[in-house]
TIVEXDO-292746 format. One line per field, with one value per atom (N, C-alpha, C): atom name; residue in three letters; x, y, z. Coordinates in steps of 0.05 Angstrom, whole numbers, plus 5000, padded with zeros to 4 digits. Layout:
BEGIN
a = CA ...
r = Ala ...
X = X ...
Y = Y ...
Z = Z ...
***
This chain:
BEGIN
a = N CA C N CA C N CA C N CA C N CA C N CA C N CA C N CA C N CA C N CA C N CA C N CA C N CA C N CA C N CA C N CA C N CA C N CA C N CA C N CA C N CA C N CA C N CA C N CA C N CA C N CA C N CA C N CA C N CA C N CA C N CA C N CA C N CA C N CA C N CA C N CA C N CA C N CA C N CA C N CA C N CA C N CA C N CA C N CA C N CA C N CA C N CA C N CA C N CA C N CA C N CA C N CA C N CA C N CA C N CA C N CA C N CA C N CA C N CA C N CA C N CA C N CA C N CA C N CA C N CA C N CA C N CA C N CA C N CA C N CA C N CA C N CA C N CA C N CA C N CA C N CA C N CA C N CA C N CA C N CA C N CA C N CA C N CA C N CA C N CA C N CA C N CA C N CA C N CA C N CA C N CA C N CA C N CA C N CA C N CA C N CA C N CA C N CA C N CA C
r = Unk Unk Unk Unk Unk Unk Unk Unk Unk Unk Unk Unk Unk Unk Unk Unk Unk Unk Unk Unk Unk Unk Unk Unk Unk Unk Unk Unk Unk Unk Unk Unk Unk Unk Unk Unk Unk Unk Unk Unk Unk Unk Unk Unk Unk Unk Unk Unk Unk Unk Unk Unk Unk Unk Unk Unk Unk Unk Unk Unk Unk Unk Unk Unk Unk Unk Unk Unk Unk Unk Unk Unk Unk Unk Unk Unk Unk Unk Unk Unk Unk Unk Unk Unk Unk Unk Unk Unk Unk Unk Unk Unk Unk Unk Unk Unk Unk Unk Unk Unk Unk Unk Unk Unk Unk Unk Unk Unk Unk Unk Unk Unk Unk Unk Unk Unk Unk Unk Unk Unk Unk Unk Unk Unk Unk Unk Unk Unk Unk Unk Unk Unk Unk Unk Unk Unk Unk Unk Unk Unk Unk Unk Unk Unk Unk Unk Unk Unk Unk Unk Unk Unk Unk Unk Unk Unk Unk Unk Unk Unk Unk Unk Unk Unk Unk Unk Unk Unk Unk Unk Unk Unk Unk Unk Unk Unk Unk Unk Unk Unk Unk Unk Unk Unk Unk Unk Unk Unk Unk Unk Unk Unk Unk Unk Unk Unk Unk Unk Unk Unk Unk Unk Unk Unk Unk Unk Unk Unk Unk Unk Unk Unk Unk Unk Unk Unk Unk Unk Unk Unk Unk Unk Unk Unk Unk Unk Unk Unk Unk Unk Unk Unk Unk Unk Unk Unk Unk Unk Unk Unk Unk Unk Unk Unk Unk Unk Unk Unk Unk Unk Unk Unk Unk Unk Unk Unk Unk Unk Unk Unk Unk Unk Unk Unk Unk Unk Unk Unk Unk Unk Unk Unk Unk Unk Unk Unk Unk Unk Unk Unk Unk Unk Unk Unk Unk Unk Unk Unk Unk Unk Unk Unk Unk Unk Unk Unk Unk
X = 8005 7979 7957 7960 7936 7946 7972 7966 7956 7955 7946 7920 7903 7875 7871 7877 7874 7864 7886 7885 7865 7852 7834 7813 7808 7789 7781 7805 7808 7799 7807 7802 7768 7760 7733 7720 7730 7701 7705 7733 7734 7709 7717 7699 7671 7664 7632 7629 7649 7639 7646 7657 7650 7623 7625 7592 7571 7567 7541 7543 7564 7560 7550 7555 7560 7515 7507 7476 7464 7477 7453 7457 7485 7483 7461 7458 7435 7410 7411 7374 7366 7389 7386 7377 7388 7383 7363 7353 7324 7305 7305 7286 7288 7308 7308 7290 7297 7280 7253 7242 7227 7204 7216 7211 7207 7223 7232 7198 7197 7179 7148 7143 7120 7119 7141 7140 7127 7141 7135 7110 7102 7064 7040 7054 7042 7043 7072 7064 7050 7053 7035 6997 6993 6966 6946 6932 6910 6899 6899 6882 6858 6839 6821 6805 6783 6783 6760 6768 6752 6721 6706 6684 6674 6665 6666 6632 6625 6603 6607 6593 6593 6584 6599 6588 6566 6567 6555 6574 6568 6589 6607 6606 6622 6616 6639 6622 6658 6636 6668 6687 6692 6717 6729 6724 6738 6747 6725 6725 6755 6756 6770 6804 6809 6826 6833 6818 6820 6826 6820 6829 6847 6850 6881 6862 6839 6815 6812 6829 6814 6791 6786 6771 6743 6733 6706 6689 6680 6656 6661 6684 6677 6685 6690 6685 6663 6647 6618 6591 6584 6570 6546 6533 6510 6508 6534 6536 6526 6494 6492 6504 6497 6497 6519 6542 6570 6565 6543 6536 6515 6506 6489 6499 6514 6522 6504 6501 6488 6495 6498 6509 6495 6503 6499 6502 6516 6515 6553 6545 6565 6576 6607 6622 6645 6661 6684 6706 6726 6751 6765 6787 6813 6838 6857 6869 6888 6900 6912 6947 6944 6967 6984 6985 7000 6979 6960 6951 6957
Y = 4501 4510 4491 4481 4459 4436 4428 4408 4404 4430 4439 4422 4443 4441 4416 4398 4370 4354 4356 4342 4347 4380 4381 4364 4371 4359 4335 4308 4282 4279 4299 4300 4298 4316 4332 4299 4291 4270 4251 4250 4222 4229 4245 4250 4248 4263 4248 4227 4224 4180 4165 4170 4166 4167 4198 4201 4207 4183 4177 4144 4133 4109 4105 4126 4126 4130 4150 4157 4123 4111 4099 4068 4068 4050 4060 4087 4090 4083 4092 4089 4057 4047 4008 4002 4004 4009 4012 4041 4049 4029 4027 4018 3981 3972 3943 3942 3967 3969 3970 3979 3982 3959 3945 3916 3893 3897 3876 3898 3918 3927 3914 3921 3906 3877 3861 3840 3833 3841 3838 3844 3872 3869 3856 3844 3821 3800 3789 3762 3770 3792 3794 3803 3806 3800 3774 3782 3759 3753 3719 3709 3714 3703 3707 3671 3666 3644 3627 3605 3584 3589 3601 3605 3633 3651 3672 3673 3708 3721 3743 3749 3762 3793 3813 3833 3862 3874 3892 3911 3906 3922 3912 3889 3871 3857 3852 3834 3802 3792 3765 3773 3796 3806 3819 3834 3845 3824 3806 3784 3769 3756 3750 3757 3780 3798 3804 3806 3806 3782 3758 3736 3706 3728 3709 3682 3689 3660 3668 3657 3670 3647 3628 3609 3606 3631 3623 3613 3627 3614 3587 3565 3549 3521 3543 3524 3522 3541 3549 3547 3514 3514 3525 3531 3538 3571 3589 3611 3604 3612 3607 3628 3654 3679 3692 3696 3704 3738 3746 3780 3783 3769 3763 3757 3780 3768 3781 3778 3798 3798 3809 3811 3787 3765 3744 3711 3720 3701 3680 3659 3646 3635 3635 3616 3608 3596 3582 3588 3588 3608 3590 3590 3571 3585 3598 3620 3607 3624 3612 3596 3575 3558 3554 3559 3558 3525 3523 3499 3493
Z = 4297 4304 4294 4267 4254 4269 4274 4296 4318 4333 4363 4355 4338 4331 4327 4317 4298 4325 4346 4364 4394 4389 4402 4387 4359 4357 4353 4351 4369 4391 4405 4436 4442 4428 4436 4419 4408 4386 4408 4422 4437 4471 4470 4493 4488 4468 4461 4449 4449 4440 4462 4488 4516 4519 4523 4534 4520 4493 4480 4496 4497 4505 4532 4558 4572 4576 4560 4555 4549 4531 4516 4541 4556 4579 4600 4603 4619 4609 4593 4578 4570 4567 4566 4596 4621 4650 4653 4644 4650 4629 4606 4604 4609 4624 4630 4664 4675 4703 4697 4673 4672 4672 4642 4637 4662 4680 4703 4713 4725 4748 4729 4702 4689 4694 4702 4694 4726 4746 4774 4775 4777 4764 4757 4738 4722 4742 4755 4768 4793 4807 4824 4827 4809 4804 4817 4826 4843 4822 4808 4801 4800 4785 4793 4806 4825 4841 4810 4814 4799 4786 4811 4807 4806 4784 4783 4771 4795 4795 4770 4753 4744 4753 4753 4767 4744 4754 4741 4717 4695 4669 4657 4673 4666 4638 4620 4593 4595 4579 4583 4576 4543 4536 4564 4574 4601 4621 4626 4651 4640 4614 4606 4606 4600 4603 4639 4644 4675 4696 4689 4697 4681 4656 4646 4628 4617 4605 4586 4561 4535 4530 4541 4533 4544 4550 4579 4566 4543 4526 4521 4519 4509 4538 4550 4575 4594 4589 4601 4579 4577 4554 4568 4587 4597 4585 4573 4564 4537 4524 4496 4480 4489 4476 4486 4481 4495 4503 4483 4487 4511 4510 4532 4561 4581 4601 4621 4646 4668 4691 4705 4738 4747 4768 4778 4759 4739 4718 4733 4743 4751 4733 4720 4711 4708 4707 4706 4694 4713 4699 4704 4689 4682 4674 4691 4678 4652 4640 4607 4623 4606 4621 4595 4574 4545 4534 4535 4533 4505
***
């Protein structure tokens, strides 16, 4: 009878050590679909075009962020005051290339 038992409960550990492996292959899956669908996201994003209007609410930290330029201020020396932006304020975007 303690053998019966012994060997169910071999039985029973082997089966949930199947199906923990069998869980954590899914959840690697899901979160690799996941990663791949962010990533596709990301490359599909519209640039933003060379010459940019500044719109309304807009500040450079956002513009920035929004068209891939951490560098606008220092490529727009006509920008003195970086806090200082305003709707119609034209300038020059360069998106980030690992420079």
């Amino acid at each position: 009878m303690a053998e019966k038992i012994s060997w169910c409960c071999v039985l029973f550990m082997a089966i949930i050590l199947v199906l923990s492996c069998c869980e954590s292959s899914t959840n690697e899956f899901r979160v690799q679909m996941l990663m791949q669908r962010n990533i596709n996201n990301n490359n599909n994003k519209k640039a933003c075009d060379e010459i940019y209007v500044v719109r309304e609410g807009e500040t450079l930290q956002t513009i920035s962020e929004k068209c891939g330029d951490p560098y606008i201020v220092e490529e727009n020396p006509h920008i003195q005051d970086p806090d200082d932006v305003f709707p119609g304020l034209v300038i020059k975007i360069n998106p980030f290339t690992n420079r």
